[in-house]
TORMI-878515 format. One record per residue (C-alpha): residue in three letters; residue number from 1; y, x, z. Coordinates in Angstrom, 1 decimal, always signed. Example, Ala and Ser with C-alpha at 12.3 -4.5 7.8 and 13.67 -1.06 7.14 Angstrom:
2
+-------+------+--------+--------+--------+
| vomar | zapa |  north |   east |     up |
+-------+------+--------+--------+--------+
|   ALA |    1 |   -4.5 |  +12.3 |   +7.8 |
|   SER |    2 |   -1.1 |  +13.7 |   +7.1 |
+-------+------+--------+--------+--------+
END
This chain:
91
+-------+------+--------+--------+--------+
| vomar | zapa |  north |   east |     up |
+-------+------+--------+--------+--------+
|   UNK |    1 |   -1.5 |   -4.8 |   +5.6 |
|   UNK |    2 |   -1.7 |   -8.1 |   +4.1 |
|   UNK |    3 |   -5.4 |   -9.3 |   +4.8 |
|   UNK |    4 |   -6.7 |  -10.7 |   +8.5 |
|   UNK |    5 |   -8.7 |   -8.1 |  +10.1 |
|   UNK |    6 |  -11.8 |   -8.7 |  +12.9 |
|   UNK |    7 |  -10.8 |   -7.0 |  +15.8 |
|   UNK |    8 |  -14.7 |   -7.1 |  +16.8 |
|   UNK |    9 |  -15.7 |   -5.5 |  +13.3 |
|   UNK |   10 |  -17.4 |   -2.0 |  +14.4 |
|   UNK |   11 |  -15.5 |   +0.7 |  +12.3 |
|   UNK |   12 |  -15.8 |   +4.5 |  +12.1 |
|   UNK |   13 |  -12.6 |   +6.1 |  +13.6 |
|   UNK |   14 |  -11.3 |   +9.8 |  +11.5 |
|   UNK |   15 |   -9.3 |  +12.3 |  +12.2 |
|   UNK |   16 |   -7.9 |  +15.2 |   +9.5 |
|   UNK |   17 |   -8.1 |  +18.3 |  +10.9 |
|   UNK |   18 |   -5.2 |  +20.7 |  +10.8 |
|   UNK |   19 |   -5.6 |  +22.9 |   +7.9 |
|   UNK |   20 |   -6.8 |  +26.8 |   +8.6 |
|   UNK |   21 |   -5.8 |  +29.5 |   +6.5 |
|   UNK |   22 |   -8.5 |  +28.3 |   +3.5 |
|   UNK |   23 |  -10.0 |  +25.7 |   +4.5 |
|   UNK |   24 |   -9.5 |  +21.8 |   +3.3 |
|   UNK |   25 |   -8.4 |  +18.9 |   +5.4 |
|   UNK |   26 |  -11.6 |  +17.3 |   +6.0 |
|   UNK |   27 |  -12.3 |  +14.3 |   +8.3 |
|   UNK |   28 |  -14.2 |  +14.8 |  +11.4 |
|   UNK |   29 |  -15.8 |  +11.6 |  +13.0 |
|   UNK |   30 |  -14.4 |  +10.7 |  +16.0 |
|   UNK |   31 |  -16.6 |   +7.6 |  +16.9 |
|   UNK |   32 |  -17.8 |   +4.1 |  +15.9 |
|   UNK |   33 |  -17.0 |   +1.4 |  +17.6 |
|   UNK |   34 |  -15.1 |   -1.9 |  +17.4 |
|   UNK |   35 |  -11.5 |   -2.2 |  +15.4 |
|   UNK |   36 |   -9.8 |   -2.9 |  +18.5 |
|   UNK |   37 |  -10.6 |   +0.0 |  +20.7 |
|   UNK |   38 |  -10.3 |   +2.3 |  +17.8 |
|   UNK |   39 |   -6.8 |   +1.7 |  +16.8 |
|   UNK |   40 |   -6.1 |   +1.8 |  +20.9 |
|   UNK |   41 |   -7.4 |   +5.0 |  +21.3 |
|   UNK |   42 |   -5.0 |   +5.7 |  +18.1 |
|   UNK |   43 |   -2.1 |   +4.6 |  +19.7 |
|   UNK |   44 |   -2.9 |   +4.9 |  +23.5 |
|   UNK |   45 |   -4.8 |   +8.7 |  +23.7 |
|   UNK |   46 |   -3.3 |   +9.8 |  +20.9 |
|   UNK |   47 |   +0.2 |   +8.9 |  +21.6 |
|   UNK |   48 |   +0.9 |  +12.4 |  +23.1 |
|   UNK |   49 |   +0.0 |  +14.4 |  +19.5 |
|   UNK |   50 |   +1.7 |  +12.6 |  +16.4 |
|   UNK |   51 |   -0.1 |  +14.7 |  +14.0 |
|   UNK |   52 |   -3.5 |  +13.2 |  +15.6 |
|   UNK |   53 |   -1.8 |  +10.0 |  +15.2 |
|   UNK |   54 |   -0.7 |  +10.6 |  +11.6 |
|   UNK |   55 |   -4.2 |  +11.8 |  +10.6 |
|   UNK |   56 |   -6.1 |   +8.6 |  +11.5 |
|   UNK |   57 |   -8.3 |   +7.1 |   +9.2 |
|   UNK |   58 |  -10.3 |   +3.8 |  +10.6 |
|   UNK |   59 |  -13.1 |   +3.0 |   +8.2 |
|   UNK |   60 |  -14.4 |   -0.6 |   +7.7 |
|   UNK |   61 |  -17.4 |   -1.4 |   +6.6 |
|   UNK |   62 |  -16.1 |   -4.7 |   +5.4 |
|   UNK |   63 |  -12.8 |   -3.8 |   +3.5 |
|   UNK |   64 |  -10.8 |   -0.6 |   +2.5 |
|   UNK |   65 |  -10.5 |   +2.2 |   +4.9 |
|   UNK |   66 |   -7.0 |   +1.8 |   +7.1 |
|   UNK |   67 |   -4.9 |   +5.0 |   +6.5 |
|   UNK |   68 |   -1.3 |   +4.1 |   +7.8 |
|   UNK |   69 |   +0.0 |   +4.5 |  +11.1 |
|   UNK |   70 |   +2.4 |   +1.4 |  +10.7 |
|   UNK |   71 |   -0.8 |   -0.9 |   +9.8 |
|   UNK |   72 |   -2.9 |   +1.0 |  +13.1 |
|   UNK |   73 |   +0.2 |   -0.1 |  +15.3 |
|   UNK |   74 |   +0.6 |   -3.9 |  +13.5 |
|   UNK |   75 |   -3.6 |   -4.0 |  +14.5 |
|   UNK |   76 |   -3.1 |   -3.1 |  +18.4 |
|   UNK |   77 |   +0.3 |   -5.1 |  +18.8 |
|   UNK |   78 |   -2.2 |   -7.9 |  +17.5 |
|   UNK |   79 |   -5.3 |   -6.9 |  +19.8 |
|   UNK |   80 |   -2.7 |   -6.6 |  +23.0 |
|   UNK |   81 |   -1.5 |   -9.8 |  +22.4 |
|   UNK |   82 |   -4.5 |  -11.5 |  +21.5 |
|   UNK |   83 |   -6.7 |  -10.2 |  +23.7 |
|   UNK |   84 |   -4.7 |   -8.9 |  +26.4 |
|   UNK |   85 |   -7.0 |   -6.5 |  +26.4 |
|   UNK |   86 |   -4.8 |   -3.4 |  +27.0 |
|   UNK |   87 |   -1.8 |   -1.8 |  +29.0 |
|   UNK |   88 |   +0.4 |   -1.3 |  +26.5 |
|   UNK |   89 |   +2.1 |   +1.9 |  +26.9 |
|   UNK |   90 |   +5.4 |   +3.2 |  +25.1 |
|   UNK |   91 |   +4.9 |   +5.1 |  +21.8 |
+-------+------+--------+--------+--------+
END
């Protein structure tokens, strides 16, 4: 993650679902709203299921789509201390 994100941009938070028997990983849309929520429900709600976690996909409309866990927790280390918007809990 080298470019500066908006933390306000609204974004469309992913998740792969587990594979079945035939069918495809496909997304499902979990929500839109803005960068920083969406990587805090990554790390925050979905601390307790690491495949969840691994299986994020966050959407911009403004830039490529962010796909890597380690860039999701650089993004809310960044929104907790900039905004102080969150309870940081340990992952």
């Amino acid at each position: 993650m080298t470019a500066a994100h908006d933390l306000e941009e609204i974004v469309d938070l992913f998740a792969i679902g587990r594979p079945s028997s035939n069918a495809e990983l496909l997304p499902v849309k979990i929500a839109t709203l803005p960068l920083k929520k969406a990587v805090t429900l990554v790390i925050e709600d979905w601390s307790d299921d690491k495949f969840r976690q691994l299986s994020a996909v966050i959407q911009r409309r403004s830039g490529p789509a962010i796909r890597n866990l380690d860039d999701i927790r650089r993004l809310y280390d960044r929104a907790v201390t900039v905004t102080g918007c969150c309870a940081k809990r340990s992952v």
